[in-house]
TIVO-2410 file (N, C-alpha, C; in nm, 3 decimals):
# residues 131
REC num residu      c1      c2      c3 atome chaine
REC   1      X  -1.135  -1.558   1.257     N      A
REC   1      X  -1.008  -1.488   1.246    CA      A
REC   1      X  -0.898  -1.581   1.295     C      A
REC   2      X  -0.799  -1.555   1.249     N      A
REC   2      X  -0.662  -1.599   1.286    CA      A
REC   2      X  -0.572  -1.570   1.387     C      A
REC   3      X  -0.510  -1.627   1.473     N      A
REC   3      X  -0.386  -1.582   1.521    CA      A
REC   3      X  -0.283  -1.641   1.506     C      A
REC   4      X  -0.276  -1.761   1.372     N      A
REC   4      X  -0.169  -1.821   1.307    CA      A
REC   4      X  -0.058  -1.743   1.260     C      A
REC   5      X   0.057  -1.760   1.349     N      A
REC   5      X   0.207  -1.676   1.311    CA      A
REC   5      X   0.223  -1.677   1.144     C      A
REC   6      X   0.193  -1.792   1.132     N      A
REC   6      X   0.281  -1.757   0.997    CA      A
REC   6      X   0.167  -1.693   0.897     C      A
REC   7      X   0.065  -1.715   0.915     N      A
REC   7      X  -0.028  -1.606   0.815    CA      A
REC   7      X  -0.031  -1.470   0.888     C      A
REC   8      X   0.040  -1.427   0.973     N      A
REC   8      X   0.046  -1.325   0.984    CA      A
REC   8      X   0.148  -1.256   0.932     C      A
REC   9      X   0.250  -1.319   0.978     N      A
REC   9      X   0.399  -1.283   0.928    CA      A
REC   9      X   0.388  -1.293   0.759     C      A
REC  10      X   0.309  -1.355   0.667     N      A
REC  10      X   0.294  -1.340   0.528    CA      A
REC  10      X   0.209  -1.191   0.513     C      A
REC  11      X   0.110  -1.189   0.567     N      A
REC  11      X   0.038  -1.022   0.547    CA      A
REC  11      X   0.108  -0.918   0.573     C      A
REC  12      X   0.212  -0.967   0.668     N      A
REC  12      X   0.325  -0.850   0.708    CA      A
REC  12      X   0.436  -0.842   0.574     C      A
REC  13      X   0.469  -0.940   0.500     N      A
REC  13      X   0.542  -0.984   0.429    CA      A
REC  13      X   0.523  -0.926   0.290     C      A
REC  14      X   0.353  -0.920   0.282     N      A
REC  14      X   0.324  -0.876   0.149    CA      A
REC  14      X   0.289  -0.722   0.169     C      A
REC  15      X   0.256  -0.677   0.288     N      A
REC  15      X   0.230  -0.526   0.296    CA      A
REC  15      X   0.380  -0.456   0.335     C      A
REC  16      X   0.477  -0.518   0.335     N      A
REC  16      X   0.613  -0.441   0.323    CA      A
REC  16      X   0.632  -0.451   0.176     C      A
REC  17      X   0.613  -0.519   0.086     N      A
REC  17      X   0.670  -0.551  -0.014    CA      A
REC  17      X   0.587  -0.443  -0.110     C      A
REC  18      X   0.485  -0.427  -0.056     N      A
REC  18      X   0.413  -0.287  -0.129    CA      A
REC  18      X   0.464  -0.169  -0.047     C      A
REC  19      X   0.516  -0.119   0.072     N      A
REC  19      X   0.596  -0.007   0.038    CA      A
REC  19      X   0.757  -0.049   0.012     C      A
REC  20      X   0.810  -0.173  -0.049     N      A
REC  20      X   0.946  -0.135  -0.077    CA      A
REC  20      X   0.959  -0.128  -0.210     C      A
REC  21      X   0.810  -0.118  -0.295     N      A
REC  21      X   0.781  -0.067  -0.460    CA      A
REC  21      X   0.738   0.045  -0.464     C      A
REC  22      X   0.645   0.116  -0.317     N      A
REC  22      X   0.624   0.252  -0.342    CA      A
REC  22      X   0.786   0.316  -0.319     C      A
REC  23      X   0.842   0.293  -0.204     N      A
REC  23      X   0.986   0.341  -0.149    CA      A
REC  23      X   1.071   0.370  -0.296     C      A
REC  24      X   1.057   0.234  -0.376     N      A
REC  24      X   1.155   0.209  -0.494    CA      A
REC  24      X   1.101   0.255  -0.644     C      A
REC  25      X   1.008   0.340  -0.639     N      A
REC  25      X   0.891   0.400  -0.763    CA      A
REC  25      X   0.913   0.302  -0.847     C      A
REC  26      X   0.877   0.187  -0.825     N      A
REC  26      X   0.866   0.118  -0.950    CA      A
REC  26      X   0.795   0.020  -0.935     C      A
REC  27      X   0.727   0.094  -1.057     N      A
REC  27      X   0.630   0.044  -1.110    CA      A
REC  27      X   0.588  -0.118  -1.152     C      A
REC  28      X   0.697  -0.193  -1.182     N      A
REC  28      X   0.656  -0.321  -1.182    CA      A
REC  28      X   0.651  -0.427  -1.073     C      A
REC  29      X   0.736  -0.370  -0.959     N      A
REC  29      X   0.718  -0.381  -0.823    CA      A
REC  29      X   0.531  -0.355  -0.784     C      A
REC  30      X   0.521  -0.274  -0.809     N      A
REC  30      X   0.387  -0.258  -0.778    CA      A
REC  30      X   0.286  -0.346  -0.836     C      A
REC  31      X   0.320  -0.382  -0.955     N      A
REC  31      X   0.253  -0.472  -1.016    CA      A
REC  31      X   0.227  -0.617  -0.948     C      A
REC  32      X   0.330  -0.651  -0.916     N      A
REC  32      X   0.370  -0.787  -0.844    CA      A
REC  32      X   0.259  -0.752  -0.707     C      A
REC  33      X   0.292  -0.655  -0.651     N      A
REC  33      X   0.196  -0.632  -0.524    CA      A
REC  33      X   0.044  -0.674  -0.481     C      A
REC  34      X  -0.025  -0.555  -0.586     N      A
REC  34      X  -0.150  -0.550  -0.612    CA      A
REC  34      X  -0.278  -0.660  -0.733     C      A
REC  35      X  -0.351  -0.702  -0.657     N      A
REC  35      X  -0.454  -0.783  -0.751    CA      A
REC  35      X  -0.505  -0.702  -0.869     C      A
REC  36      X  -0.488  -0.780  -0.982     N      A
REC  36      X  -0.522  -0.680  -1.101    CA      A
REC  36      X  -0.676  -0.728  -1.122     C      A
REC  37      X  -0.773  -0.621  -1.098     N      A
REC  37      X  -0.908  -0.623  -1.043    CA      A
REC  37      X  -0.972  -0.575  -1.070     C      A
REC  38      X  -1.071  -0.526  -1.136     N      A
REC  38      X  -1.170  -0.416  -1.163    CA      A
REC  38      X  -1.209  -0.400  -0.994     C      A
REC  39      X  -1.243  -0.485  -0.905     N      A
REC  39      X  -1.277  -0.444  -0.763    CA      A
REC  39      X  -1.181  -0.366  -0.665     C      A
REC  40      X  -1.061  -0.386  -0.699     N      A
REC  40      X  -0.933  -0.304  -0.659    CA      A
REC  40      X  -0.998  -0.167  -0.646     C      A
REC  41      X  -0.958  -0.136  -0.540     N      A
REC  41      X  -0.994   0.029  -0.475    CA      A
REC  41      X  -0.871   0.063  -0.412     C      A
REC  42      X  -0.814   0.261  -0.443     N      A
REC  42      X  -0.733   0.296  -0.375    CA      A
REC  42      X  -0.726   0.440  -0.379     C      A
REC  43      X  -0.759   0.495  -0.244     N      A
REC  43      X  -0.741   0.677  -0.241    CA      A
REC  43      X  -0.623   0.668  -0.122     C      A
REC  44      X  -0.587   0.761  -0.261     N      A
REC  44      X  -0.430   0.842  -0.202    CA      A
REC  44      X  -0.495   0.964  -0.130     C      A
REC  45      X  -0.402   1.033  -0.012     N      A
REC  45      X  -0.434   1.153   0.050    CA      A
REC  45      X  -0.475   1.246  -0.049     C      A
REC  46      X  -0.652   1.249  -0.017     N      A
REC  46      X  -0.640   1.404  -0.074    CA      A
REC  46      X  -0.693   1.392  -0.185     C      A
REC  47      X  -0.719   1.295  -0.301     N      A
REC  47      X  -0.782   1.239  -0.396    CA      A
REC  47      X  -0.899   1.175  -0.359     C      A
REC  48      X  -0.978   1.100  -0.465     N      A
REC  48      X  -1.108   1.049  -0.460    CA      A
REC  48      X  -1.053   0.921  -0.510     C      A
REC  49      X  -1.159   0.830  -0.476     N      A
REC  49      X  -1.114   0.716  -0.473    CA      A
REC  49      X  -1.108   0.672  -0.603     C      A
REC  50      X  -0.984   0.572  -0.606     N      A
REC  50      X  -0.973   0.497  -0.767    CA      A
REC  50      X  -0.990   0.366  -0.750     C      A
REC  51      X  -1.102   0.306  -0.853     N      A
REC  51      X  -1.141   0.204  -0.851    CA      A
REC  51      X  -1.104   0.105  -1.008     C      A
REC  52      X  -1.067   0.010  -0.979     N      A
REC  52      X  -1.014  -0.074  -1.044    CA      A
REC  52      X  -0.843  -0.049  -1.116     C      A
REC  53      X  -0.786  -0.188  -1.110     N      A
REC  53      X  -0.683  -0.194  -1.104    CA      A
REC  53      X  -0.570  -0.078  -1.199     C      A
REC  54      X  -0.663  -0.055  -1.336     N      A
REC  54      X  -0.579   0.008  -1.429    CA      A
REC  54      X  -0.595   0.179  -1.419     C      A
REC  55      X  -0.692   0.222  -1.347     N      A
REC  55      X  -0.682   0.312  -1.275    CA      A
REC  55      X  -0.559   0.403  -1.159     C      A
REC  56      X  -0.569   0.288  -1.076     N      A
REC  56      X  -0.476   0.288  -0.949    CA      A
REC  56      X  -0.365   0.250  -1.027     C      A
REC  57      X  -0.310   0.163  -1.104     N      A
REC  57      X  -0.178   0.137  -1.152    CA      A
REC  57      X  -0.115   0.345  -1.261     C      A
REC  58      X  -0.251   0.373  -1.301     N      A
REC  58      X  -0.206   0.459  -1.358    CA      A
REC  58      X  -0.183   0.563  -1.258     C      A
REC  59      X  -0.257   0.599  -1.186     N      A
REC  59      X  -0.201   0.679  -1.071    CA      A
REC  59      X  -0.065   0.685  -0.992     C      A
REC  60      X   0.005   0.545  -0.972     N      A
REC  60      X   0.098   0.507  -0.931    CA      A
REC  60      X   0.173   0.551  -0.985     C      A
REC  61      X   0.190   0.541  -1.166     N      A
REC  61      X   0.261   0.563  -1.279    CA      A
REC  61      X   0.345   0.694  -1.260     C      A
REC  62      X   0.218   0.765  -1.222     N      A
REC  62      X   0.195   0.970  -1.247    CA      A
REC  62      X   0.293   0.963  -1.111     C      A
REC  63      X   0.235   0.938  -1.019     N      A
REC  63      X   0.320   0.974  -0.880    CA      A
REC  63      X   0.449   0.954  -0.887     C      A
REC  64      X   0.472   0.828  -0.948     N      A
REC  64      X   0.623   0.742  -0.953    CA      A
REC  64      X   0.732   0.857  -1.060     C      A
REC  65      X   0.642   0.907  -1.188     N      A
REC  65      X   0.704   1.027  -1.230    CA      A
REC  65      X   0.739   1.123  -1.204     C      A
REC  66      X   0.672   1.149  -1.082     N      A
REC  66      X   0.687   1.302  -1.012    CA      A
REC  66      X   0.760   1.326  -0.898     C      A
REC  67      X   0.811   1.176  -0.876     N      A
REC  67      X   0.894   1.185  -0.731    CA      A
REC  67      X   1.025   1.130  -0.761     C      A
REC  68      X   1.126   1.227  -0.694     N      A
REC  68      X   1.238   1.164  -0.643    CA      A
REC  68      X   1.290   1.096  -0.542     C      A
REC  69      X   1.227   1.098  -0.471     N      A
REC  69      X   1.230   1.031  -0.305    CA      A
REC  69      X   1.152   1.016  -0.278     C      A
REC  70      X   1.173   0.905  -0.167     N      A
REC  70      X   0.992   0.854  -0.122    CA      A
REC  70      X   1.091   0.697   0.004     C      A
REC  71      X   1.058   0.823   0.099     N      A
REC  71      X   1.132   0.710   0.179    CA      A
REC  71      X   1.044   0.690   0.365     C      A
REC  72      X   1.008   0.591   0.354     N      A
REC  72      X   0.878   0.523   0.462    CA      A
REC  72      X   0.946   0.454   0.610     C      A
REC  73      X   0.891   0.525   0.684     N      A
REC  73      X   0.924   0.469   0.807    CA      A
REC  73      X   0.767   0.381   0.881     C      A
REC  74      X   0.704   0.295   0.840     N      A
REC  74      X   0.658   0.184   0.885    CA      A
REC  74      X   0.598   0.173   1.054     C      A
REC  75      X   0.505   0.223   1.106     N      A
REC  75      X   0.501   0.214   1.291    CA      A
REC  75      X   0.375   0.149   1.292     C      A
REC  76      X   0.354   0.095   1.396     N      A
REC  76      X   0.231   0.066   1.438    CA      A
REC  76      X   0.118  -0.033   1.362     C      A
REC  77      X   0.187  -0.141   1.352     N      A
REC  77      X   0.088  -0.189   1.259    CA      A
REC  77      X   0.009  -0.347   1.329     C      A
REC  78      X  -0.114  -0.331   1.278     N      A
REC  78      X  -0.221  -0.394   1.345    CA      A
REC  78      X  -0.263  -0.516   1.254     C      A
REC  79      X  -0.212  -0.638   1.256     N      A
REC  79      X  -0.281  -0.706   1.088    CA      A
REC  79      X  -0.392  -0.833   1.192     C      A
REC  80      X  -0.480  -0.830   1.094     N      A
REC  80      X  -0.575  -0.886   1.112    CA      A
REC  80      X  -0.582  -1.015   0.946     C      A
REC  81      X  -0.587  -1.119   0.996     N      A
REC  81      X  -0.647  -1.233   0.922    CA      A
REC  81      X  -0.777  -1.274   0.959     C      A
REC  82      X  -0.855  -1.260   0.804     N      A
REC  82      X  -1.000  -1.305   0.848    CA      A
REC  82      X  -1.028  -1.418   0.722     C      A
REC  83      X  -0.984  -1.537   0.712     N      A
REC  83      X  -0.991  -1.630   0.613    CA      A
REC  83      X  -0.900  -1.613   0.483     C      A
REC  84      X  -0.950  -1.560   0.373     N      A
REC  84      X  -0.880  -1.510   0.242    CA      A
REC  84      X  -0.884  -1.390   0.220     C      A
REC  85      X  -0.925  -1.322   0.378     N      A
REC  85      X  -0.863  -1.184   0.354    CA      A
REC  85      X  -0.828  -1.119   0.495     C      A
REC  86      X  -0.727  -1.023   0.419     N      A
REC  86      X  -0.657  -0.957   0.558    CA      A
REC  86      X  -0.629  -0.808   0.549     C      A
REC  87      X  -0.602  -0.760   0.666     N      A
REC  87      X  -0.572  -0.599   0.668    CA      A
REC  87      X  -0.487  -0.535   0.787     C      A
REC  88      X  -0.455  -0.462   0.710     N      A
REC  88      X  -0.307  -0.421   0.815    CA      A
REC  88      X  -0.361  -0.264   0.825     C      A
REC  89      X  -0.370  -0.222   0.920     N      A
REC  89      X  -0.355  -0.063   0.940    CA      A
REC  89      X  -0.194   0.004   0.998     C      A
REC  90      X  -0.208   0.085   0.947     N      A
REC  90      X  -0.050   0.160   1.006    CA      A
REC  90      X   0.002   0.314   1.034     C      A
REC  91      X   0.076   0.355   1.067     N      A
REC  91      X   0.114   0.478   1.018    CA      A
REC  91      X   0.248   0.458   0.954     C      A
REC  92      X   0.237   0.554   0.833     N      A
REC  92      X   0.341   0.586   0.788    CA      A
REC  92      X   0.437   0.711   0.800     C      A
REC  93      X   0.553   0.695   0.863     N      A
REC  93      X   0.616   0.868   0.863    CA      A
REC  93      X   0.703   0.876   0.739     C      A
REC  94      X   0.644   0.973   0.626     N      A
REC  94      X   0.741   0.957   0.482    CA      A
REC  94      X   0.821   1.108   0.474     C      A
REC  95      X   0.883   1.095   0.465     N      A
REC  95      X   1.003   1.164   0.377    CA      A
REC  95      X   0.982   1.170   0.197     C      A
REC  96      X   0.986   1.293   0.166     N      A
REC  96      X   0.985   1.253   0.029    CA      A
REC  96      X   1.023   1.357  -0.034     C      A
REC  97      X   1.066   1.355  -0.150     N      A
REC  97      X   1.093   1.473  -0.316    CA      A
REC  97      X   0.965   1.489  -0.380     C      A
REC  98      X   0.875   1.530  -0.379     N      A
REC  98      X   0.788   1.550  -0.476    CA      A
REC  98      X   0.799   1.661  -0.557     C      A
REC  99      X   0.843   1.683  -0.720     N      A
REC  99      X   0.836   1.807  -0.823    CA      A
REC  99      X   0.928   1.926  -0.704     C      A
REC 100      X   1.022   1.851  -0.647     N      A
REC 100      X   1.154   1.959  -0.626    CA      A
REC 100      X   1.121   1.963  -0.459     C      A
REC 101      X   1.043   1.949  -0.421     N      A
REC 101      X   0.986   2.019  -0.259    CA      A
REC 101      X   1.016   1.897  -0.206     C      A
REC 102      X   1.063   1.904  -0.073     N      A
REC 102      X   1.125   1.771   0.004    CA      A
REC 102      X   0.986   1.825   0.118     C      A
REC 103      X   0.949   1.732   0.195     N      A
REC 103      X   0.833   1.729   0.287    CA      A
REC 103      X   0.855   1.633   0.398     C      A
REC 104      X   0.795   1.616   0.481     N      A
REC 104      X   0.785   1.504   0.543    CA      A
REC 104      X   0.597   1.485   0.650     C      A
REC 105      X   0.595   1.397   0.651     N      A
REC 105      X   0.415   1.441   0.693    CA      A
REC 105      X   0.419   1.241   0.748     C      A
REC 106      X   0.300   1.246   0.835     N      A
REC 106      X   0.265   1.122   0.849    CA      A
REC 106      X   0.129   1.094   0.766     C      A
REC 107      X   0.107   0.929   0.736     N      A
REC 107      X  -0.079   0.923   0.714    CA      A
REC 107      X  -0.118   0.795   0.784     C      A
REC 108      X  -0.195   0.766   0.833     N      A
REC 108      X  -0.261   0.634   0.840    CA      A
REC 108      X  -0.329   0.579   0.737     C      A
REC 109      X  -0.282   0.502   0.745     N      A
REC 109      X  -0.307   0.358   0.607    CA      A
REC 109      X  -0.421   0.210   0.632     C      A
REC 110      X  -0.472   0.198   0.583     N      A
REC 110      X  -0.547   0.071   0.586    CA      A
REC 110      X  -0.490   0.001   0.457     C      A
REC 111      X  -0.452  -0.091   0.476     N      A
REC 111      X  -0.407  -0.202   0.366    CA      A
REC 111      X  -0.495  -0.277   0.379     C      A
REC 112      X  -0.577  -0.352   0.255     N      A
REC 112      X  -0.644  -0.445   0.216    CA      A
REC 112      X  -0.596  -0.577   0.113     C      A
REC 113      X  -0.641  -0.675   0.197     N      A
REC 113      X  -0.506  -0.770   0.107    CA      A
REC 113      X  -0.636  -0.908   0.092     C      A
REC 114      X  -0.613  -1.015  -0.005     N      A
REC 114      X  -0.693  -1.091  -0.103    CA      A
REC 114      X  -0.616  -1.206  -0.051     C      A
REC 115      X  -0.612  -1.377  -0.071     N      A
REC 115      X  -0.508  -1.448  -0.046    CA      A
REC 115      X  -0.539  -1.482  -0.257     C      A
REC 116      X  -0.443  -1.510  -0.323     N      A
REC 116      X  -0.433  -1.538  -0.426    CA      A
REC 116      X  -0.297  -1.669  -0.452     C      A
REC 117      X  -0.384  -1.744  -0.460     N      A
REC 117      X  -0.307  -1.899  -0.456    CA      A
REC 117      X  -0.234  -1.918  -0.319     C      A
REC 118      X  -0.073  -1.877  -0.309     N      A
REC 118      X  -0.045  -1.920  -0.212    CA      A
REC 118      X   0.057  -1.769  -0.153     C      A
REC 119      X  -0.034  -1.663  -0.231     N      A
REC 119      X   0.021  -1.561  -0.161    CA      A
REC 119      X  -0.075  -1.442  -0.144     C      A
REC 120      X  -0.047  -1.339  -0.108     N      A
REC 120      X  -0.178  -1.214  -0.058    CA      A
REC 120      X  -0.084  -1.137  -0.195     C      A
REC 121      X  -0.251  -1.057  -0.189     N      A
REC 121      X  -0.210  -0.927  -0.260    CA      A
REC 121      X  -0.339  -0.825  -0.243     C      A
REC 122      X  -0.300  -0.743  -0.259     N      A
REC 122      X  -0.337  -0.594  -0.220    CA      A
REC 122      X  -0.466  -0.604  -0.350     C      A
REC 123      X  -0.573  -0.559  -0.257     N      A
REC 123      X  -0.684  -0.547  -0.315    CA      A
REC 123      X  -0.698  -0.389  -0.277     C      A
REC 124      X  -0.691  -0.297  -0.147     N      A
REC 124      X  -0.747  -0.155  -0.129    CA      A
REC 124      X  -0.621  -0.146  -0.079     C      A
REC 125      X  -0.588   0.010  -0.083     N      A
REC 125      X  -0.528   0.086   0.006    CA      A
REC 125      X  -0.599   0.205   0.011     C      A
REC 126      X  -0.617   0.227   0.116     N      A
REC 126      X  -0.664   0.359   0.181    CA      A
REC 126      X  -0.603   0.495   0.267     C      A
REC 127      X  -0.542   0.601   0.215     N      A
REC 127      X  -0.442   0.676   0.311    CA      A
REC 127      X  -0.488   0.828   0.325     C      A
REC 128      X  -0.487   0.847   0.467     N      A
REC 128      X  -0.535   0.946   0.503    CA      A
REC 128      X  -0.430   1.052   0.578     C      A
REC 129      X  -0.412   1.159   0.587     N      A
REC 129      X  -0.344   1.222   0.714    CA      A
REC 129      X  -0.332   1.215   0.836     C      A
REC 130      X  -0.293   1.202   0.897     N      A
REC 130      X  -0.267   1.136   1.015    CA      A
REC 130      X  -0.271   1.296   1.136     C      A
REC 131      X  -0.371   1.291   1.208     N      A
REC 131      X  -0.347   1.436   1.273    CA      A
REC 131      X  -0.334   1.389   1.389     C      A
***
């Protein structure tokens, strides 16, 4: 494992940049994010897990349609570098519009991240409720 600043500060770098495409529903933001993978895994709260990339991109799609807001407050986050791969756990406190209903709820997150040339990208996300 690592405790090299600057590969940390890049895992931090690339796991903000995946919620400022969830924050910003868009979709090609997300694209840029995530490794396009058949091994790519990702359960949203409350769903079963989606595996491979065109899966999870389509899920994103549906969500990104259904929301008007989607706004992330970021705490607690733990990143770990372990060679060409890394993971950030967190909580998230979101705010959001979903199909008219405004909410707000926390979840804990596991981010799973790949190094791909000379940058990371999101191989899993994992999000749960946060009690």
């Amino acid at each position: 494992m690592t405790s090299d600043p600057a590969e940390i500060d890049a895992v931090k770098a690339a796991n903000q940049r995946f919620y400022e495409a969830f924050g910003a529903l868009d979709i090609q933001q997300m694209d840029e994010v995530w490794a396009d993978s058949e091994t790519a895994m990702c359960v949203h709260p409350g769903w079963q897990a989606l595996v491979g990339w065109d899966n999870i991109r389509a899920s994103w799609a549906g969500i990104f349609d259904n929301t008007t807001l989607m706004h992330f407050n970021v705490q607690y986050l733990n990143v770990v570098v372990h060679g060409d791969a890394a993971w950030v756990t967190c909580i998230e406190h979101i705010s959001s519009v979903l199909q008219g209903r405004a909410s707000n709820f926390g979840i804990l997150a596991t981010n799973i991240f790949i190094r791909a040339g000379d940058s990371w990208r999101m191989i899993a996300h994992h999000a749960a409720p946060n009690m």
